[in-house]
TORDRENGU-39479 format. One line per 8 residues: number of its first residue (from 1); their letters; for each residue z negated, y negated, x negated of N, C-alpha, C, O, CB. Coordinates in steps of 0.05 Angstrom, whole numbers, plus 32768, in hexadecimal, padded with zeros to 4 digits. Atoms other than C-alpha are relative to their C-alpha. Glycine has a CB too. Example, Ala and Ser with C-alpha at 12.3 -4.5 7.8 and 13.67 -1.06 7.14 Angstrom:
BEGIN
1) AS) 8000 8018 7FEE 7F64 805A 7F0A 8000 7FE8 7FEE 7FF3 7FE8 7FD9 7FE7 7FFF 8014 ~ 8001 8018 8010 7F71 8015 7EEF 7FF2 7FEA 800F 7FEE 7FD4 8005 801D 7FF7 7FF7
***
This chain:
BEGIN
1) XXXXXXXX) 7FFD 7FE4 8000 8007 808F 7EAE 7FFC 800D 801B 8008 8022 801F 7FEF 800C 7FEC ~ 7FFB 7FF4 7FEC 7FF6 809D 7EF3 8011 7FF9 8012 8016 7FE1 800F 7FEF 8004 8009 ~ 7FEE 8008 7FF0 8026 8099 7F29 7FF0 800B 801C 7FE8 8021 8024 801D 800C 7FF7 ~ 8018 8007 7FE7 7FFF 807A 7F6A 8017 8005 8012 800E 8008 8028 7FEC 7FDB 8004 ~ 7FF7 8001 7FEF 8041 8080 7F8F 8004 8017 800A 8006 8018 8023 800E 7FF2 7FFE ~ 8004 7FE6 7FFF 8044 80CF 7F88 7FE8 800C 8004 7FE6 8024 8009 8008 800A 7FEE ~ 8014 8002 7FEC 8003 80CA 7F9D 7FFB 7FFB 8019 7FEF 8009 8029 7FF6 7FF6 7FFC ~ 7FFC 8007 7FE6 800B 80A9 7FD2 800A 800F 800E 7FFB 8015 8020 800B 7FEF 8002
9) XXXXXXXX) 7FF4 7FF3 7FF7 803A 80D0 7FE9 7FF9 8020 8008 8004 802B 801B 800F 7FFB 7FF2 ~ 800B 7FEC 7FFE 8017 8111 7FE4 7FE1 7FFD 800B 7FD6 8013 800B 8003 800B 7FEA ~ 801C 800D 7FF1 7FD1 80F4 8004 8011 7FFC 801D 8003 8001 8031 7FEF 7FDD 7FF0 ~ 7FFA 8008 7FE4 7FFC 80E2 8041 8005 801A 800D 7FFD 8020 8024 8017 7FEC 8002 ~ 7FFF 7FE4 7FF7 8015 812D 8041 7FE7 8015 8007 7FE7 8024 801A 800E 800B 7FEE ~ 8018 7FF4 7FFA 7FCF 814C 803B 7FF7 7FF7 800D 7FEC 8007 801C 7FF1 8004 7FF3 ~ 800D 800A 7FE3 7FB4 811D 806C 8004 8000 801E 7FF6 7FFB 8032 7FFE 7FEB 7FFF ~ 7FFA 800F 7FE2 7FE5 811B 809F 8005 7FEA 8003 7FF6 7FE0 8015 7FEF 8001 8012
17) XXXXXXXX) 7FF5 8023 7FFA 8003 80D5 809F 800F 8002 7FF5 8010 8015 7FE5 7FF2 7FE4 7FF9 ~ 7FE7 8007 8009 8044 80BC 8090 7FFE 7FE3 7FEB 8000 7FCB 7FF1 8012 7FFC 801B ~ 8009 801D 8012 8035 808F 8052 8016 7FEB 8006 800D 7FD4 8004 7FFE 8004 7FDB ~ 7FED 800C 7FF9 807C 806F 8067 7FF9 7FEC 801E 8006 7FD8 8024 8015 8014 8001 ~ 8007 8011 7FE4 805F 8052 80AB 7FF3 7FE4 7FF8 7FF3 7FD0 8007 7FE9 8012 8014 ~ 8011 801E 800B 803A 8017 8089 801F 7FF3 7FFC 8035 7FFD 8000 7FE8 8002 7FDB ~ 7FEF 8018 8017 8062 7FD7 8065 7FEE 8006 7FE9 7FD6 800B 7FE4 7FFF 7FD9 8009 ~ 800F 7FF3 8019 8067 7FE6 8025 8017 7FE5 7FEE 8028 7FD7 7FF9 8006 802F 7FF9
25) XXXXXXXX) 7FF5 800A 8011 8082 7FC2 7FE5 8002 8009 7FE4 7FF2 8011 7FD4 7FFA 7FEE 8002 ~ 8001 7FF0 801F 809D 7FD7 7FA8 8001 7FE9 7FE9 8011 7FD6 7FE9 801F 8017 7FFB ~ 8009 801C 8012 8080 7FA9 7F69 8014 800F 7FE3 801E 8024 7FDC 7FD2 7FFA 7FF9 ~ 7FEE 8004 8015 80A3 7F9C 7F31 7FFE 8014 7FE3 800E 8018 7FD1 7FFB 7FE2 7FFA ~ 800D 7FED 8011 8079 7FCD 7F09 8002 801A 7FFE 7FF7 802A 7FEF 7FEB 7FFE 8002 ~ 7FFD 7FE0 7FF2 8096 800D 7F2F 7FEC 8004 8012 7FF2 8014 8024 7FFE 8019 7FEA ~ 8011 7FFE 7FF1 805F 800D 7F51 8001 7FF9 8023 8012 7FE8 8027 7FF1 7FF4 7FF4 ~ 8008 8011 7FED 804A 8000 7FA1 7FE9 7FFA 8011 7FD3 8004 800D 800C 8003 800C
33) XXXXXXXX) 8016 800C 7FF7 8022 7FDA 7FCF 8005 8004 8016 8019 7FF9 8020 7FFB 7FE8 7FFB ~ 8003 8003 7FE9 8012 7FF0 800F 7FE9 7FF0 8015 7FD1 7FEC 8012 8003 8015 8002 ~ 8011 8019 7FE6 7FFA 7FC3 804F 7FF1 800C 8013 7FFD 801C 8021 8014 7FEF 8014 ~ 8010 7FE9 7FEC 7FC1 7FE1 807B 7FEE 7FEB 8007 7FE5 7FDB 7FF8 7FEF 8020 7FF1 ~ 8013 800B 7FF2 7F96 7FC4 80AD 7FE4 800F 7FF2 7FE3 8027 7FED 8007 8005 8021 ~ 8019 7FE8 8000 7F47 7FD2 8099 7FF3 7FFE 8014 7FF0 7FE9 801F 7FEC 8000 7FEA ~ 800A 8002 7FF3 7F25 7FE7 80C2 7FE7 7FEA 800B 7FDF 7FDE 7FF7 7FFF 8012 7FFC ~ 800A 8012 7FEF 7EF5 7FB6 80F6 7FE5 8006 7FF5 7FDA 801B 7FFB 8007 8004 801F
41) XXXXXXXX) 801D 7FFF 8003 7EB2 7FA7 80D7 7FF2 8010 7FDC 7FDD 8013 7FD0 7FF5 8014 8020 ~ 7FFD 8000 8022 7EC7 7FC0 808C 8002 7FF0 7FE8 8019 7FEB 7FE2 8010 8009 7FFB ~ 7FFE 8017 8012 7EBB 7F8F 8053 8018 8006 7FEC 8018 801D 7FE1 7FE3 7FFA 7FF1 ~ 7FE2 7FFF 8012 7F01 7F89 8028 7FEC 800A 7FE3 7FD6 8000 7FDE 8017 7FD8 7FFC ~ 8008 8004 801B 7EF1 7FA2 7FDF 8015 800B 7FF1 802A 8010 7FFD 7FE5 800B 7FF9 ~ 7FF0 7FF8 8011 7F14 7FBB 7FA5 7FFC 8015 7FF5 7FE5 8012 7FEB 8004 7FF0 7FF1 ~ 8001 7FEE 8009 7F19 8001 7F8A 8011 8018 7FF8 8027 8018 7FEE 7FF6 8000 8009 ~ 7FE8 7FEA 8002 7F2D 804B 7F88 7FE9 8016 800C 7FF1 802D 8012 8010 8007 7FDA
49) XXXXXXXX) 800C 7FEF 7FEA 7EF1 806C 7FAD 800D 8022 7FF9 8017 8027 7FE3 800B 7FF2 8023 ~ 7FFB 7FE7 8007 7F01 80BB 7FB5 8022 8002 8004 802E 8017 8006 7FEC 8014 8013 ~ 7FDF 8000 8005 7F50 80A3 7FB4 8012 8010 7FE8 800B 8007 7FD2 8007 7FE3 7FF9 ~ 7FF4 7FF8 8013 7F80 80CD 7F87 8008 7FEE 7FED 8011 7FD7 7FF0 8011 800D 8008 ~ 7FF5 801C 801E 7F8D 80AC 7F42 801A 7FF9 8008 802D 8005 8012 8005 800D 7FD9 ~ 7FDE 8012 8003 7FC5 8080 7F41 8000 7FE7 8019 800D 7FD2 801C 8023 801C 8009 ~ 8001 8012 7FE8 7FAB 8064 7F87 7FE6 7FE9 8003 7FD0 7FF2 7FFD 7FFE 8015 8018 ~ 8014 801A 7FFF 7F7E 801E 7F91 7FFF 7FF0 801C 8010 7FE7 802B 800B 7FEB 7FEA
57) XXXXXXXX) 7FF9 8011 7FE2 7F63 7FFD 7FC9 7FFE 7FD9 7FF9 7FEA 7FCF 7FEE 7FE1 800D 801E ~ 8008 8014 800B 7F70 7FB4 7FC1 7FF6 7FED 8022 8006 7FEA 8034 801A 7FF4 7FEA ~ 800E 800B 7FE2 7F45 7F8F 8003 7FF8 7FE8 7FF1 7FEE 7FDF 8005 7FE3 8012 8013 ~ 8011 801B 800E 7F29 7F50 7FD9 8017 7FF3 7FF2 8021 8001 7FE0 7FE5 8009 7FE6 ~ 7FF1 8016 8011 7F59 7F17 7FBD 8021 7FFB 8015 801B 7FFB 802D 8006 800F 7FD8 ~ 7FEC 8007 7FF2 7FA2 7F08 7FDD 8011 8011 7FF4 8012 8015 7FDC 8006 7FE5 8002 ~ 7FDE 7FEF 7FFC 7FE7 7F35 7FEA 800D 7FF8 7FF4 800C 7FDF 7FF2 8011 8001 8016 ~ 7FE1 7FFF 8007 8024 7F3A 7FCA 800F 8003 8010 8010 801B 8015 8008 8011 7FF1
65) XXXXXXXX) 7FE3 7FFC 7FEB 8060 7F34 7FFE 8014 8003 7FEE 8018 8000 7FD6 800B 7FE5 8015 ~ 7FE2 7FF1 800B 80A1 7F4F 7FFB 800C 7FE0 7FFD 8007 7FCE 800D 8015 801B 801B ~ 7FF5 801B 7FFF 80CA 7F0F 7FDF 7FF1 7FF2 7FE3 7FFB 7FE5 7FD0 7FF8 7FEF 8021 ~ 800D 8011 8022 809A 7EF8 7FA5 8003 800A 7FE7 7FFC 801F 7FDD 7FE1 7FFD 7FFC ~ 7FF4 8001 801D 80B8 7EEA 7F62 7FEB 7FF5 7FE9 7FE1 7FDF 7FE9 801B 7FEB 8001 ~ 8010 8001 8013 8090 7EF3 7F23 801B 7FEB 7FF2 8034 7FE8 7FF4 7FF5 8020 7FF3 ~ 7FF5 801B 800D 809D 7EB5 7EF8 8019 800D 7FE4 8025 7FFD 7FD6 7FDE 7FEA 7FF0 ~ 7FE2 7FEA 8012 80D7 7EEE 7EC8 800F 8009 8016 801F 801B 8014 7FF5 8023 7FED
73) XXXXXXXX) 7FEF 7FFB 7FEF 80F2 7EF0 7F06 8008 801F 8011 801A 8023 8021 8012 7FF7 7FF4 ~ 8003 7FE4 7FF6 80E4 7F3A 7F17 7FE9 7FFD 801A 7FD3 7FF2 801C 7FF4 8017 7FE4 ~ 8008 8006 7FDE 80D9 7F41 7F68 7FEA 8010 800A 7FE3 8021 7FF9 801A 8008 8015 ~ 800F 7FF7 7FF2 80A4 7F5B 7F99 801C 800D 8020 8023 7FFD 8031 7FE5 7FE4 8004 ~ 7FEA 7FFA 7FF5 80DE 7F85 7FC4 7FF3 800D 8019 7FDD 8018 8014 8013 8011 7FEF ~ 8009 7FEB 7FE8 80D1 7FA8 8011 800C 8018 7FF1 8021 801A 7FE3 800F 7FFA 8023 ~ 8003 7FDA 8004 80C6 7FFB 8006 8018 8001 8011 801D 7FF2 8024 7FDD 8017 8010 ~ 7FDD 7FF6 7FEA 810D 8016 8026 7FED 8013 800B 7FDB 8020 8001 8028 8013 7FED
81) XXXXXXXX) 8011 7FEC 7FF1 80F3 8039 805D 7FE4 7FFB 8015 7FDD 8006 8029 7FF7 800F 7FEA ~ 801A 8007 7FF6 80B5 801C 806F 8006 7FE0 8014 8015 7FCD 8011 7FEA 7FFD 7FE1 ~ 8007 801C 7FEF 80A3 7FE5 80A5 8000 7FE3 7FF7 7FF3 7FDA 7FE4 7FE6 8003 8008 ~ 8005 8021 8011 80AC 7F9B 8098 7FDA 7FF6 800B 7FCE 7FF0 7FF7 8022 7FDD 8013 ~ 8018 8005 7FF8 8065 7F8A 80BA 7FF1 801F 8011 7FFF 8031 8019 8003 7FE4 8012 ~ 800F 7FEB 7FFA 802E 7FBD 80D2 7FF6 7FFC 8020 7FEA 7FE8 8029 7FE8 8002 7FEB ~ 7FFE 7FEE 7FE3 802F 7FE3 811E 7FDD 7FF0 800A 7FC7 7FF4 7FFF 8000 8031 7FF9 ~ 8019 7FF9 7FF1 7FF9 7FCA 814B 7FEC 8015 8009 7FE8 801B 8020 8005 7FFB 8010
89) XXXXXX) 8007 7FDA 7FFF 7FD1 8010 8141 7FE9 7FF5 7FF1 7FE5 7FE0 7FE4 8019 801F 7FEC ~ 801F 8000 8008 7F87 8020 8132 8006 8017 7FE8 801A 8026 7FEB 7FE5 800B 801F ~ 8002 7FEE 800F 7F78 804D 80F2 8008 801D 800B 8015 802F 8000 7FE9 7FFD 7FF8 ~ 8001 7FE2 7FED 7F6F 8086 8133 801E 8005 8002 8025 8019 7FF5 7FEF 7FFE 8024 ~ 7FE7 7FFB 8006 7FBC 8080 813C 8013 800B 7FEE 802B 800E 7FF0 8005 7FF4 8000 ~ 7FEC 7FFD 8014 7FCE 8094 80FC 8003 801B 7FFE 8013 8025 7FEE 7FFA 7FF4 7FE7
***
């Protein structure tokens, strides 16, 4: 019921960032997954912290790439628009 990608999308506008500047992927679920360096000296974990519903941070377990096929054969696709790999850039860049 929530929609993390219209979230997304509106967190990048109130913040100032172009949620499109990452690599992103769109899952088979409607849903996507975006790729972000964490920051230097942050332990990976899993959550949703003070994130708008619909949005999750996943830092703990292994990625989904664009290219991987669920065993029904429904794909892990590149976001139109977005970067195939992520900009040599510090969080401060963004």
């Amino acid at each position: 019921g929530r929609d993390g990608v219209a979230a997304w999308d509106a967190l990048a506008d109130t913040q100032g960032f172009t949620g499109a500047a990452f690599p992103a992927v769109e899952t088979p679920g409607q849903g996507r997954h975006v790729y972000m360096r964490r920051p230097a000296g942050m332990e990976p974990t899993n959550g949703e912290g003070d994130l708008p519903p619909g949005i999750n941070v996943r830092g703990a377990g292994y990625p989904i790439a664009p290219g991987c096929v669920l065993p029904d054969g429904r794909r892990y696709e590149p976001a139109a628009g977005t970067p195939l790999m992520l900009a040599d850039q510090s969080a401060d860049d963004i």
